[in-house]
PDB file of N, CA, C, O and CB in Angstrom:
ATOM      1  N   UNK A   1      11.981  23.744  34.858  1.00  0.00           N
ATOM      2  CA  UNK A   1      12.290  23.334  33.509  1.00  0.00           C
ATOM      3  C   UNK A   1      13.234  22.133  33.548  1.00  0.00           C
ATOM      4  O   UNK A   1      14.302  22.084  34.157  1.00  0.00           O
ATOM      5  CB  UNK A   1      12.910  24.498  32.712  1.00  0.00           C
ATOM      6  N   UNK A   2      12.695  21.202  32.827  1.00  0.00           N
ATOM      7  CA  UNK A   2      13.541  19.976  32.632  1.00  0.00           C
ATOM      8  C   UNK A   2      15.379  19.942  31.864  1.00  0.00           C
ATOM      9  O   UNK A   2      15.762  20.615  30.907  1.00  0.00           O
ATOM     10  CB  UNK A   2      12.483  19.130  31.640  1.00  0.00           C
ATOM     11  N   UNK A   3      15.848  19.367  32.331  1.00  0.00           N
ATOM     12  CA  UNK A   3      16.915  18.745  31.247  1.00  0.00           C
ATOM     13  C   UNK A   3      16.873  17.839  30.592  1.00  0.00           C
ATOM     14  O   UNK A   3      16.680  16.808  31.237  1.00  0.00           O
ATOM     15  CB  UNK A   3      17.878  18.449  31.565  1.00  0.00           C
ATOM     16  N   UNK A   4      17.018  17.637  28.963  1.00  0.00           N
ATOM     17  CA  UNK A   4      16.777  16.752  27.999  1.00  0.00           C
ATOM     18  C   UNK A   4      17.934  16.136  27.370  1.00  0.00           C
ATOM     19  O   UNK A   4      17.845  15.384  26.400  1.00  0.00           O
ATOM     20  CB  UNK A   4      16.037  17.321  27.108  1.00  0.00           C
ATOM     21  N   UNK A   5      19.171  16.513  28.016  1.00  0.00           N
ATOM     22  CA  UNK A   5      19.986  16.403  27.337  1.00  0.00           C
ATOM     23  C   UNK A   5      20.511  15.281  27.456  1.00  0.00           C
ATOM     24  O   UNK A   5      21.452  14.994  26.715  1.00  0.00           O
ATOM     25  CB  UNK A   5      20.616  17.212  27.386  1.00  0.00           C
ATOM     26  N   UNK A   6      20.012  14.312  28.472  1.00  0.00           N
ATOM     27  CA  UNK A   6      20.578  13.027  28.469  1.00  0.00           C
ATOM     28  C   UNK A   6      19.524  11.936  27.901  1.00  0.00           C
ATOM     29  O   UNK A   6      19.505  10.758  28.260  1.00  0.00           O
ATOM     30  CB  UNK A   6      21.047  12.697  29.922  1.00  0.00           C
ATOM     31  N   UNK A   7      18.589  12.563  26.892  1.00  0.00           N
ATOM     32  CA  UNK A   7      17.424  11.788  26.303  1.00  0.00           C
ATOM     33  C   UNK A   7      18.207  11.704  24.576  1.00  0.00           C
ATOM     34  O   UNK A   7      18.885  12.543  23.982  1.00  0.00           O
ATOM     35  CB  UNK A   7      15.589  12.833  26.492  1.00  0.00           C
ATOM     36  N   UNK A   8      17.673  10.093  24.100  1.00  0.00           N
ATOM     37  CA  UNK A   8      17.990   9.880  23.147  1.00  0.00           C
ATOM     38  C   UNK A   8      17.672  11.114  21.883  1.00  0.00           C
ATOM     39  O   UNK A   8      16.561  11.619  21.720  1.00  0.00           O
ATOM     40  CB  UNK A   8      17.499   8.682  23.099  1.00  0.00           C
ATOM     41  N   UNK A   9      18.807  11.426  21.124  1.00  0.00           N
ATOM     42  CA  UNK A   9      18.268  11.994  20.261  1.00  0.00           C
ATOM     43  C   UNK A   9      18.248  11.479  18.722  1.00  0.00           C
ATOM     44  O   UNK A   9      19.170  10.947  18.104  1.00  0.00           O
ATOM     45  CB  UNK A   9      18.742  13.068  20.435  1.00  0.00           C
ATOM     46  N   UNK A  10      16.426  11.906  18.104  1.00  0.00           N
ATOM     47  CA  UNK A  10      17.010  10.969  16.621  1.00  0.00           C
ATOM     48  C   UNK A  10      17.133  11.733  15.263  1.00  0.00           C
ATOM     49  O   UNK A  10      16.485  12.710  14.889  1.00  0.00           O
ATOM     50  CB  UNK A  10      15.873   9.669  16.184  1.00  0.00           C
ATOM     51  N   UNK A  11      18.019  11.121  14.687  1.00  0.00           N
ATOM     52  CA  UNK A  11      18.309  11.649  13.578  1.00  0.00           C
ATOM     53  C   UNK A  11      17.856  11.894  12.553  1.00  0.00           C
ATOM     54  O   UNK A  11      16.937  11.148  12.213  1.00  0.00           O
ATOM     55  CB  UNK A  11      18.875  11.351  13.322  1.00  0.00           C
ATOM     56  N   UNK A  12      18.160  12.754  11.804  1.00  0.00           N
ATOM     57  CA  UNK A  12      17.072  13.369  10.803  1.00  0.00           C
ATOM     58  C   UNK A  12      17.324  12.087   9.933  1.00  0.00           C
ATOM     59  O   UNK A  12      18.163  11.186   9.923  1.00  0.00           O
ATOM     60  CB  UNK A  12      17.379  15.111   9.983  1.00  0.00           C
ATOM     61  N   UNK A  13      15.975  12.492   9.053  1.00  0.00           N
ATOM     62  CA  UNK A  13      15.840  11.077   8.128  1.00  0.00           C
ATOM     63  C   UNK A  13      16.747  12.016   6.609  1.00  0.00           C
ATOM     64  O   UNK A  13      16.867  13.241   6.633  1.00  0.00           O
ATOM     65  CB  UNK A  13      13.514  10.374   7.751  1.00  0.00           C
ATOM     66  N   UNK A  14      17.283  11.149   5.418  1.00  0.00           N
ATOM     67  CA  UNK A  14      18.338  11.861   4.916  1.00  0.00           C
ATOM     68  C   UNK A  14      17.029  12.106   3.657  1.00  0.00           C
ATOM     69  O   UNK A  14      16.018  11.417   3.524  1.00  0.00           O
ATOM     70  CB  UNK A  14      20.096  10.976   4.617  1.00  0.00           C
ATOM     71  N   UNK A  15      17.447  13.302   2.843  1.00  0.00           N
ATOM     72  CA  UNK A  15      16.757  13.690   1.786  1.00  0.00           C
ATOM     73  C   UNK A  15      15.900  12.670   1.042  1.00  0.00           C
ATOM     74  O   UNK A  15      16.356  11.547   0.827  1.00  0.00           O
ATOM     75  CB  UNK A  15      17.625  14.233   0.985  1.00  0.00           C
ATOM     76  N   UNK A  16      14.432  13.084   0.560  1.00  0.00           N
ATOM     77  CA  UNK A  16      14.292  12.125  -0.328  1.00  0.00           C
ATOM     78  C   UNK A  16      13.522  10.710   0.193  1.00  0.00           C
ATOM     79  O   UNK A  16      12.855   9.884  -0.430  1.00  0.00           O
ATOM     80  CB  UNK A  16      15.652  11.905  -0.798  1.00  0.00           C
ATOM     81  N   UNK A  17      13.924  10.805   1.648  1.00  0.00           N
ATOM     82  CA  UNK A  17      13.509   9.908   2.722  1.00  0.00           C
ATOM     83  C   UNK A  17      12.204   9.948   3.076  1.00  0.00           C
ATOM     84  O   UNK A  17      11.856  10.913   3.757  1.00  0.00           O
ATOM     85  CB  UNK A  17      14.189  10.107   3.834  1.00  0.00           C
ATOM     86  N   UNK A  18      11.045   8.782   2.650  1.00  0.00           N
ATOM     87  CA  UNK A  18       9.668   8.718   2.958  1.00  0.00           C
ATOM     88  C   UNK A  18       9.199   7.885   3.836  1.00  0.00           C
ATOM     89  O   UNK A  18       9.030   6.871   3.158  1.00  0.00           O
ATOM     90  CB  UNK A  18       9.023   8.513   2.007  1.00  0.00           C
ATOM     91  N   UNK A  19       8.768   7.561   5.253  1.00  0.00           N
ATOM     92  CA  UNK A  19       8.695   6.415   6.018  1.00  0.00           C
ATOM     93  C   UNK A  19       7.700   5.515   5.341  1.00  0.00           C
ATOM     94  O   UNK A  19       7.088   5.882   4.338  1.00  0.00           O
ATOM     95  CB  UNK A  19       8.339   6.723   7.445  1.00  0.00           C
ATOM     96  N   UNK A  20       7.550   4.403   5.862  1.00  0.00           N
ATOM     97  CA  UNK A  20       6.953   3.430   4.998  1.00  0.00           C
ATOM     98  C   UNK A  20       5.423   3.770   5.503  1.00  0.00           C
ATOM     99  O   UNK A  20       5.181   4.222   6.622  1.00  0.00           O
ATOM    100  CB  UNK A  20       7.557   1.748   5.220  1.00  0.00           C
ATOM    101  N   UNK A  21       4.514   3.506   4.589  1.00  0.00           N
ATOM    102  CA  UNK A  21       3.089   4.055   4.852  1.00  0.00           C
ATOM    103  C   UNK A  21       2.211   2.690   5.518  1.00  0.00           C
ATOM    104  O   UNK A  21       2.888   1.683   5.309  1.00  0.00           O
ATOM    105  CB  UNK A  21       2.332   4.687   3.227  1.00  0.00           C
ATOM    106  N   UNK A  22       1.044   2.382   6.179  1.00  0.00           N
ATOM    107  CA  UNK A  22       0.717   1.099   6.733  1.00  0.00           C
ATOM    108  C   UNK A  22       0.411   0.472   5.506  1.00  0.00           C
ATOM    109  O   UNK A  22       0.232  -0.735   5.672  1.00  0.00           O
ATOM    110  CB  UNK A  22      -0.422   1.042   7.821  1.00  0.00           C
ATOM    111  N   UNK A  23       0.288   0.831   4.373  1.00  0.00           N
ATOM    112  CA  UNK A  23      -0.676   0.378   3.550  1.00  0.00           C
ATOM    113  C   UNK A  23       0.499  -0.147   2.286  1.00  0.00           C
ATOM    114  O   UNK A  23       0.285  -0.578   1.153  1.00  0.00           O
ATOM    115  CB  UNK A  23      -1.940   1.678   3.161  1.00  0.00           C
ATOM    116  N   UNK A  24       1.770   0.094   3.012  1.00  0.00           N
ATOM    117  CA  UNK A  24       3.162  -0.217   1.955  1.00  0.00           C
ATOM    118  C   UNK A  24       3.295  -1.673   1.529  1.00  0.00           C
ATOM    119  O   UNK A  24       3.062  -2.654   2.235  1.00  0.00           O
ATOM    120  CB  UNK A  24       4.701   0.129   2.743  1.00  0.00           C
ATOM    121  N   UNK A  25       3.789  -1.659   0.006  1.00  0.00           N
ATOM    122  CA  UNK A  25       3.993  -2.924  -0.394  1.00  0.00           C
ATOM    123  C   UNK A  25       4.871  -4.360   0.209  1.00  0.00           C
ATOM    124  O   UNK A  25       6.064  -4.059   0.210  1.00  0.00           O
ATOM    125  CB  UNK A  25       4.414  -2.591  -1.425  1.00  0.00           C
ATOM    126  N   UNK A  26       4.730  -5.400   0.574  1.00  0.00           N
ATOM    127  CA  UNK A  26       5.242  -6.268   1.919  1.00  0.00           C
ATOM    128  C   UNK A  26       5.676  -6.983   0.318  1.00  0.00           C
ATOM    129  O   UNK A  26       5.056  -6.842  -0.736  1.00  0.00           O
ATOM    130  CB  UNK A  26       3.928  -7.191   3.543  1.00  0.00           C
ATOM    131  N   UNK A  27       6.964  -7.790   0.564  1.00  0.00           N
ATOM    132  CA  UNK A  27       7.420  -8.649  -0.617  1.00  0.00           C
ATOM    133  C   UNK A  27       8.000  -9.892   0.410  1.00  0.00           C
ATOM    134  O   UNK A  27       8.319 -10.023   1.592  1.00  0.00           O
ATOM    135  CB  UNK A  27       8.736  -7.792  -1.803  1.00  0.00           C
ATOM    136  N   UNK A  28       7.932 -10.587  -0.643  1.00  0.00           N
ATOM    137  CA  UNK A  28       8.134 -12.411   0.429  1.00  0.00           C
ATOM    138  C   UNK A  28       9.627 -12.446  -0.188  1.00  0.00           C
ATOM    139  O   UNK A  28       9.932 -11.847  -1.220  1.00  0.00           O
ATOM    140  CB  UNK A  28       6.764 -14.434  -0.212  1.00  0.00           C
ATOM    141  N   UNK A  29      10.380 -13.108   0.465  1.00  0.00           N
ATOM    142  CA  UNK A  29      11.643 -13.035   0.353  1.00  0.00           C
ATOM    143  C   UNK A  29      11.638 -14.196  -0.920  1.00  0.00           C
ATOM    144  O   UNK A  29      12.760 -14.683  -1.061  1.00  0.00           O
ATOM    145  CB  UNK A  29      12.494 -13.302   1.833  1.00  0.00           C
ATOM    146  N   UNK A  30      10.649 -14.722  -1.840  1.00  0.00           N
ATOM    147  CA  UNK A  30      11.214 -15.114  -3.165  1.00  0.00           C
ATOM    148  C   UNK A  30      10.675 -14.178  -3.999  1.00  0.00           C
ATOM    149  O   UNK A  30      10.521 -14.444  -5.191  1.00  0.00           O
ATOM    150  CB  UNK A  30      10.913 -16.534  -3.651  1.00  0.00           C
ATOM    151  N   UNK A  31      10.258 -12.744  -3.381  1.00  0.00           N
ATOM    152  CA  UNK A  31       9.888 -11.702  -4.897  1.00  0.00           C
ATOM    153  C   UNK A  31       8.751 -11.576  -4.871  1.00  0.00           C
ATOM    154  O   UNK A  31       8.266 -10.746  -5.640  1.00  0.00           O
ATOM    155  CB  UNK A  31      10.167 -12.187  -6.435  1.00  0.00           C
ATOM    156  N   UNK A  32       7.951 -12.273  -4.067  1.00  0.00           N
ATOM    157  CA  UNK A  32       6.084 -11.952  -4.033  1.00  0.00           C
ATOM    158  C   UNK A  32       6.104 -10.463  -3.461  1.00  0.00           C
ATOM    159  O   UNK A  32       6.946 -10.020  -2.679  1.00  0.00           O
ATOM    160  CB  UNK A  32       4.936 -13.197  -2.698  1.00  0.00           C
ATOM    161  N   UNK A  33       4.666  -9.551  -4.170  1.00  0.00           N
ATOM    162  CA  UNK A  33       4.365  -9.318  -3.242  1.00  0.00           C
ATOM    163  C   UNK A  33       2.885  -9.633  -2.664  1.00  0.00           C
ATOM    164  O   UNK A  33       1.919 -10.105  -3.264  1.00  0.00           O
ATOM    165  CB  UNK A  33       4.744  -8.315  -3.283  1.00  0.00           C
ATOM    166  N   UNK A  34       3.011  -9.211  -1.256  1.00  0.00           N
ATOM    167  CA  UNK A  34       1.937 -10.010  -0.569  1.00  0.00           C
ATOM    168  C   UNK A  34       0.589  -8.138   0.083  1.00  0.00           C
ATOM    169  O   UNK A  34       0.638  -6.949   0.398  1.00  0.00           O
ATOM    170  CB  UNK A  34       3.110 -11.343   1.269  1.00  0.00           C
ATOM    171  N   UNK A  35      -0.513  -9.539  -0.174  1.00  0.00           N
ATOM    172  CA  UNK A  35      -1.641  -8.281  -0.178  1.00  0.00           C
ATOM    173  C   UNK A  35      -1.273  -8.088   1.538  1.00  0.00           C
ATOM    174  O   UNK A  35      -0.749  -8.972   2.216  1.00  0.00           O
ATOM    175  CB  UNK A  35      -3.739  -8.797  -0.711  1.00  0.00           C
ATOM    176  N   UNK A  36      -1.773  -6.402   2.168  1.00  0.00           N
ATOM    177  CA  UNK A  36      -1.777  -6.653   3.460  1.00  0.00           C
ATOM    178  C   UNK A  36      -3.130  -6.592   4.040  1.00  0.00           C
ATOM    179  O   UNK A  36      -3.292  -6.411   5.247  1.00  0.00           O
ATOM    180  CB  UNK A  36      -0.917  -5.812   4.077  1.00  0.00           C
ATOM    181  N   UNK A  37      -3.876  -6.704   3.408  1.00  0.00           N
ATOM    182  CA  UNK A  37      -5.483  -7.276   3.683  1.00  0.00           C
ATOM    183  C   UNK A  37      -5.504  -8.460   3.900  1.00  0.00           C
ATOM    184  O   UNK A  37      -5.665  -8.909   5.035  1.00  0.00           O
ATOM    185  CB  UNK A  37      -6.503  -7.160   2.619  1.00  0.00           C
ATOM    186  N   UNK A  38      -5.301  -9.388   2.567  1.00  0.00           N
ATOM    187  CA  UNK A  38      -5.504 -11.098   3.265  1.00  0.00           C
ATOM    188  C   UNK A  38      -4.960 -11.793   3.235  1.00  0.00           C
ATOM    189  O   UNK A  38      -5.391 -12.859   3.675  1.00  0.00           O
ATOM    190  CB  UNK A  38      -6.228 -11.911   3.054  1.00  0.00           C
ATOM    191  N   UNK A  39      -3.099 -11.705   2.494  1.00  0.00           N
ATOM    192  CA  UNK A  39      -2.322 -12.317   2.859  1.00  0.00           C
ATOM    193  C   UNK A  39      -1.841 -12.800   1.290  1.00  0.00           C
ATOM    194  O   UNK A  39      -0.704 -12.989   0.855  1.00  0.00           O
ATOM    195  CB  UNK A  39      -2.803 -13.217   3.963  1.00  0.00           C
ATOM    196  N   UNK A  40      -2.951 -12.902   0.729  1.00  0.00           N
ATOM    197  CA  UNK A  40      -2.597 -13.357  -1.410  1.00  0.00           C
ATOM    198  C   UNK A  40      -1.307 -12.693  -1.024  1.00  0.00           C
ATOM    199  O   UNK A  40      -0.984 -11.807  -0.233  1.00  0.00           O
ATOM    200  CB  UNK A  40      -3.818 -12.287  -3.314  1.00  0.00           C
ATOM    201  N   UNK A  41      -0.323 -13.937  -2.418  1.00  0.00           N
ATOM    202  CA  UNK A  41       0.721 -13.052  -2.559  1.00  0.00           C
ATOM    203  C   UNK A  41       0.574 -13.293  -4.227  1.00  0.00           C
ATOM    204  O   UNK A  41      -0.184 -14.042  -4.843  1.00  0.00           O
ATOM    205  CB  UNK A  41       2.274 -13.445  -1.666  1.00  0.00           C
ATOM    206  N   UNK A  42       1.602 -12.358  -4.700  1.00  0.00           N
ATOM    207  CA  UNK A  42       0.839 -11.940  -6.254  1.00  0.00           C
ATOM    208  C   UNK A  42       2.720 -11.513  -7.100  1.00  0.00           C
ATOM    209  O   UNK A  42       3.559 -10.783  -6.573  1.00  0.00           O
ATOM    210  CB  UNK A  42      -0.792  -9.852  -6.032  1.00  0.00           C
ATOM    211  N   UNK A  43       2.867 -12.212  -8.398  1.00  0.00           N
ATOM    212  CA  UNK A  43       4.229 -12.164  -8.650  1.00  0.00           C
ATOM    213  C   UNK A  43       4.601 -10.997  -9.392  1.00  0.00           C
ATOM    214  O   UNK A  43       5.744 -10.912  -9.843  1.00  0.00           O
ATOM    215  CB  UNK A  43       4.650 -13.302  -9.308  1.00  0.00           C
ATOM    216  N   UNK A  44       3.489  -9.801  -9.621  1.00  0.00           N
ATOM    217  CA  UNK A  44       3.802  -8.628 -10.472  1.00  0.00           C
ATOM    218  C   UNK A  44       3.140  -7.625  -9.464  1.00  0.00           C
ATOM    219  O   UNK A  44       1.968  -7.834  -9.153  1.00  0.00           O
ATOM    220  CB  UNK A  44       3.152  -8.648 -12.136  1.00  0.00           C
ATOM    221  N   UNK A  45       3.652  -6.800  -9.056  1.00  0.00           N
ATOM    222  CA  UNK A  45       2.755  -5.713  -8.584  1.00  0.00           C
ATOM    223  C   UNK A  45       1.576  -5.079  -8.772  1.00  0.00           C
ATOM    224  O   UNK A  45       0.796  -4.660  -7.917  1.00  0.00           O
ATOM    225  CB  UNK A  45       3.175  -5.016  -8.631  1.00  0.00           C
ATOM    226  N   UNK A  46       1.498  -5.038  -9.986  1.00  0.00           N
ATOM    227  CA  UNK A  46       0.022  -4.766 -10.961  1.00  0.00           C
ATOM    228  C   UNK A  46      -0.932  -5.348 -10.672  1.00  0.00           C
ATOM    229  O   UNK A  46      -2.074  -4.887 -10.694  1.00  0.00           O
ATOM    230  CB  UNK A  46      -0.017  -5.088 -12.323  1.00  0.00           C
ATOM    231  N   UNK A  47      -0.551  -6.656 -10.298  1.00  0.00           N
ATOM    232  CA  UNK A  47      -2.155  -7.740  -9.883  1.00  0.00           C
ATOM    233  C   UNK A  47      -2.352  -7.966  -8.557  1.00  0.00           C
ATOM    234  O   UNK A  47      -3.428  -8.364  -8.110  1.00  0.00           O
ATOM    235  CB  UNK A  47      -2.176  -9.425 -10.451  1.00  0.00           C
ATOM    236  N   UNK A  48      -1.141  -7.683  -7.728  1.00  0.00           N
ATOM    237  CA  UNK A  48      -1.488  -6.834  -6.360  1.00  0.00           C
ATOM    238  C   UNK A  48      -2.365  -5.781  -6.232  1.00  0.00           C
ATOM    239  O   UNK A  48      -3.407  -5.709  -5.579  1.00  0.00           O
ATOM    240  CB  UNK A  48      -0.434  -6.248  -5.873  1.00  0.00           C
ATOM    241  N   UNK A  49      -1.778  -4.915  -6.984  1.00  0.00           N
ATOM    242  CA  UNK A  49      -2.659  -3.373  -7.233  1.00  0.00           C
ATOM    243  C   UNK A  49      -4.305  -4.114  -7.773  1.00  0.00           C
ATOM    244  O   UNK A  49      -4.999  -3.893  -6.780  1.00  0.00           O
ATOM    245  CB  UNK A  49      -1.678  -2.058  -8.942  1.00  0.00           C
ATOM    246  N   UNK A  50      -4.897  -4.590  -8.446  1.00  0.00           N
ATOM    247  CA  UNK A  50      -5.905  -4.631  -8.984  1.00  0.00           C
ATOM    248  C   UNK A  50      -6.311  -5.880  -8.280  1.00  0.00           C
ATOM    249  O   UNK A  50      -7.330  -6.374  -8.762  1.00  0.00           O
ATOM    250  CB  UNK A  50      -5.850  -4.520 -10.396  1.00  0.00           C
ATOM    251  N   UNK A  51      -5.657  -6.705  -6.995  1.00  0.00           N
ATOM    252  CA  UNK A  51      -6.575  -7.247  -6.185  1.00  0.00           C
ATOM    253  C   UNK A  51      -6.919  -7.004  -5.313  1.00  0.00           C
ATOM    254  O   UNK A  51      -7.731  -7.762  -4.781  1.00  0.00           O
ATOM    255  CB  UNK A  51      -6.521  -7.991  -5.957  1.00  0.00           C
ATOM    256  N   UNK A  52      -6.415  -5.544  -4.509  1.00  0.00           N
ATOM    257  CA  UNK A  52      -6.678  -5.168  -3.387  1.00  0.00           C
ATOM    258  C   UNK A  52      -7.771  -4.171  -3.975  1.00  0.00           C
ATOM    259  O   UNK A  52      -8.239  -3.547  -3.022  1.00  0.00           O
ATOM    260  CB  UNK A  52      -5.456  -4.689  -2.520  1.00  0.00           C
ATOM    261  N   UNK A  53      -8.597  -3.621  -5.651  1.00  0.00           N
ATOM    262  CA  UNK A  53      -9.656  -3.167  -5.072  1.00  0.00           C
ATOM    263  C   UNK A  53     -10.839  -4.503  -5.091  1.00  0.00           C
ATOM    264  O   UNK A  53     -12.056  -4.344  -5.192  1.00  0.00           O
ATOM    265  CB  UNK A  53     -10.065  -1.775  -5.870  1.00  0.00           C
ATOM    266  N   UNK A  54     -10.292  -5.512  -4.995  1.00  0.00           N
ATOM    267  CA  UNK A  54     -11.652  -6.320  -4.399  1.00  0.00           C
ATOM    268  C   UNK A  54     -12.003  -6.735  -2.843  1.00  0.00           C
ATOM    269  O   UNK A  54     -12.728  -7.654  -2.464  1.00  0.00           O
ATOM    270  CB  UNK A  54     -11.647  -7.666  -5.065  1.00  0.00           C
ATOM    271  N   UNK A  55     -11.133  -5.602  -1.913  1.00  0.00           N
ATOM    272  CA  UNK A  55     -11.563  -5.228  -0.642  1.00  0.00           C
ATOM    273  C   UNK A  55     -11.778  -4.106  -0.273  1.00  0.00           C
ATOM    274  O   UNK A  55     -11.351  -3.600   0.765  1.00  0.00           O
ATOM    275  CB  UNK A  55     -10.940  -5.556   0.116  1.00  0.00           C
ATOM    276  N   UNK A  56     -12.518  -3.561  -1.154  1.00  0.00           N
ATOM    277  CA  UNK A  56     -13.298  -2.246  -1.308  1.00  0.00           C
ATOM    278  C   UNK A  56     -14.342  -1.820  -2.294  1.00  0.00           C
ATOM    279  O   UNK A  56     -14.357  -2.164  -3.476  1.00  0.00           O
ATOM    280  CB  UNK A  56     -12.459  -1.376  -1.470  1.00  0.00           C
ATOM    281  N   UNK A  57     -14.995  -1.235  -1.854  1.00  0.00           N
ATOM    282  CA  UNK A  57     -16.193  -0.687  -2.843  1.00  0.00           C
ATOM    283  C   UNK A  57     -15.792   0.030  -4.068  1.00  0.00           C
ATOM    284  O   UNK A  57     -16.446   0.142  -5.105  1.00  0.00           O
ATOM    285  CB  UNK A  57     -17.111   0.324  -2.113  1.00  0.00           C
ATOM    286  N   UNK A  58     -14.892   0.391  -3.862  1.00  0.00           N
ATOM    287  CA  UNK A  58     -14.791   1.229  -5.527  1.00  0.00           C
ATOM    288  C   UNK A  58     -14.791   0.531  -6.344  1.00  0.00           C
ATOM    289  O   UNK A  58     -14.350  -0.609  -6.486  1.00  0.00           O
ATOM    290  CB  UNK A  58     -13.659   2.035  -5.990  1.00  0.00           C
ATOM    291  N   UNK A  59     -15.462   1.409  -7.133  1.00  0.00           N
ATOM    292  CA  UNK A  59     -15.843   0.470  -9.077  1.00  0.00           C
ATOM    293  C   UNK A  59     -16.056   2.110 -10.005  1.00  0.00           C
ATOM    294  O   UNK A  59     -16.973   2.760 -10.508  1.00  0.00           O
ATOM    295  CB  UNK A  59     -18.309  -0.986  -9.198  1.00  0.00           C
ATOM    296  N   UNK A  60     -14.421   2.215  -9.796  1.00  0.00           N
ATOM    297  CA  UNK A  60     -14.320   3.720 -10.817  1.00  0.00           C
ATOM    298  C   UNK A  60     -14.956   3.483 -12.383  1.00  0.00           C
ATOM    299  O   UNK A  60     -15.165   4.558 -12.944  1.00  0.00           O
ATOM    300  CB  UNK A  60     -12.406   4.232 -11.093  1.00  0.00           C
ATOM    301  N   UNK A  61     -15.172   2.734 -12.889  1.00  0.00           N
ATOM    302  CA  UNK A  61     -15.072   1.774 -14.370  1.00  0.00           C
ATOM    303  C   UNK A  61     -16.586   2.040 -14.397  1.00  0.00           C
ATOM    304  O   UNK A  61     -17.328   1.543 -13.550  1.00  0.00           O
ATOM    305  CB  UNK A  61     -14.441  -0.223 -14.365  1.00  0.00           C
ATOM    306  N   UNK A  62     -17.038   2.851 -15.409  1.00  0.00           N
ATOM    307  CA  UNK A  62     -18.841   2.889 -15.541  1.00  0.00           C
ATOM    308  C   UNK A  62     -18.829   2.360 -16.632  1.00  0.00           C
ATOM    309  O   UNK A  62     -17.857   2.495 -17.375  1.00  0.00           O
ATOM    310  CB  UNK A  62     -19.806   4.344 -15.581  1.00  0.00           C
ATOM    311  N   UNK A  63     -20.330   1.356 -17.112  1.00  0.00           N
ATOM    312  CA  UNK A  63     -20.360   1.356 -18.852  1.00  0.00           C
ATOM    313  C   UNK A  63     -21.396   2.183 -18.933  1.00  0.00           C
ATOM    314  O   UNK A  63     -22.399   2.323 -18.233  1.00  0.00           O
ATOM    315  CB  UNK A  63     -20.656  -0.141 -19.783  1.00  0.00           C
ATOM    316  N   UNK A  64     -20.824   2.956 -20.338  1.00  0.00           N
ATOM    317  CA  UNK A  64     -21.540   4.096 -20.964  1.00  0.00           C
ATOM    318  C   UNK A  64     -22.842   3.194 -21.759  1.00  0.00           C
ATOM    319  O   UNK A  64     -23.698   3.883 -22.314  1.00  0.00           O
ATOM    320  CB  UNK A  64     -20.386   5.088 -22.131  1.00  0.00           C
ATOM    321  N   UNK A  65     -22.991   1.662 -21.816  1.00  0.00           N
ATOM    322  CA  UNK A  65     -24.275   1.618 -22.357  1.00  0.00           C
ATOM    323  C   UNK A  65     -25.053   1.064 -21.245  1.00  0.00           C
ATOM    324  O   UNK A  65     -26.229   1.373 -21.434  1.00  0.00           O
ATOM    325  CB  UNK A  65     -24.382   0.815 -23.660  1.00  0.00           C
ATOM    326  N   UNK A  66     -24.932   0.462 -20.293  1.00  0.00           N
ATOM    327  CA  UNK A  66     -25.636   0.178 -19.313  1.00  0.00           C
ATOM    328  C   UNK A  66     -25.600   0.684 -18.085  1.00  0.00           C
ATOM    329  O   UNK A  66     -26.525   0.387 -17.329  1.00  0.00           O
ATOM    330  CB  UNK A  66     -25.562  -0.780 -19.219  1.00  0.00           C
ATOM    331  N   UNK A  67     -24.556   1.536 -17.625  1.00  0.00           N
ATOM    332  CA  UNK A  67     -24.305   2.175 -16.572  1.00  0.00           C
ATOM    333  C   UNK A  67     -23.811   1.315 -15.143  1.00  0.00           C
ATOM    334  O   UNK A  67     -23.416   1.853 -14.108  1.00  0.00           O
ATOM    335  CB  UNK A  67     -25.489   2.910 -16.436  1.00  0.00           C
ATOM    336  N   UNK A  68     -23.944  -0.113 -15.379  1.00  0.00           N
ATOM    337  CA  UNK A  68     -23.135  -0.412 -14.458  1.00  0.00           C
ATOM    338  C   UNK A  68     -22.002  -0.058 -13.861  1.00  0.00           C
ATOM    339  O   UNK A  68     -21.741   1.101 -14.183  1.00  0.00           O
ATOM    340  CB  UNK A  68     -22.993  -1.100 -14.622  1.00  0.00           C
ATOM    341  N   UNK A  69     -21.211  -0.503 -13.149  1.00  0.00           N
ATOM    342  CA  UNK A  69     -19.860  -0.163 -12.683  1.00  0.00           C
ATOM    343  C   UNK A  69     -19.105  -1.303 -12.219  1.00  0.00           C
ATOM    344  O   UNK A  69     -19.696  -2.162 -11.565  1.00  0.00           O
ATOM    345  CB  UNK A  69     -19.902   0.806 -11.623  1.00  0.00           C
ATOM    346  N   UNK A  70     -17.809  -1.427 -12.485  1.00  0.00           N
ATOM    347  CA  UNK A  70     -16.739  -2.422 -12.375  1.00  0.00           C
ATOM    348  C   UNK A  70     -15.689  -1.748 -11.638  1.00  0.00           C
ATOM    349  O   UNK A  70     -15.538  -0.532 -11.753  1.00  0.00           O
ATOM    350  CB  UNK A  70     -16.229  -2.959 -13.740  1.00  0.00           C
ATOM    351  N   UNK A  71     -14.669  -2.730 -10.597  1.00  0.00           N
ATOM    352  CA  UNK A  71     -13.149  -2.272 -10.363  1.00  0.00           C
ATOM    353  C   UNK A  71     -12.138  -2.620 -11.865  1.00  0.00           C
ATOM    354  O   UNK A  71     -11.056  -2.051 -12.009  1.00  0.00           O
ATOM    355  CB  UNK A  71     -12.480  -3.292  -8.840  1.00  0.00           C
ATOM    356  N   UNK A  72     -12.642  -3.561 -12.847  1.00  0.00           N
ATOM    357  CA  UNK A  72     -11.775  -3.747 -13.812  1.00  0.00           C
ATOM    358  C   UNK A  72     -12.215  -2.508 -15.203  1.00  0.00           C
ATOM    359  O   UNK A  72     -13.343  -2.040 -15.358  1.00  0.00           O
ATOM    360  CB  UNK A  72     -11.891  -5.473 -14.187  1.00  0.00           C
ATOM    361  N   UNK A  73     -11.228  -2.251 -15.908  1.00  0.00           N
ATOM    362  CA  UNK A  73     -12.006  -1.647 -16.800  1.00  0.00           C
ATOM    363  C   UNK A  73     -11.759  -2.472 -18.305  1.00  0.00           C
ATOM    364  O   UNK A  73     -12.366  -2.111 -19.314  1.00  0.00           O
ATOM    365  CB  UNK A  73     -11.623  -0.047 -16.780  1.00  0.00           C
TER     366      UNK A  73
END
């Protein structure tokens, strides 16, 4: 059986504490934030959010008279 006791130990993360996810919002140091797909940077979060689904297939948005589907609604 080993001894561990001279191995770094790390500290708990404090309450409330969420690590950052890969997919986390990146901001440019004048306030952008920047997509992490292709690099757009975008000055409200919202139009971040609604340009990253145009690197993906989803199109939650149906029309009830033609049945197409959109990412905008």
């Amino acid at each position: 059986m080993e001894n561990n006791q001279d191995a770094p130990r790390k500290s708990p993360a404090p309450p409330g504490h969420h690590p950052p996810t890969p997919s986390a919002t990146a901001r440019t140091t004048s306030g952008e934030f920047v997509c992490s797909i292709c690099g757009d940077s975008f000055k409200r979060l919202e139009h971040m959010s609604r340009h990253k689904l145009s690197h993906s297939d989803d199109k939650p948005y149906c029309c009830p008279t033609c049945s197409k589907s959109f990412t905008r609604k």
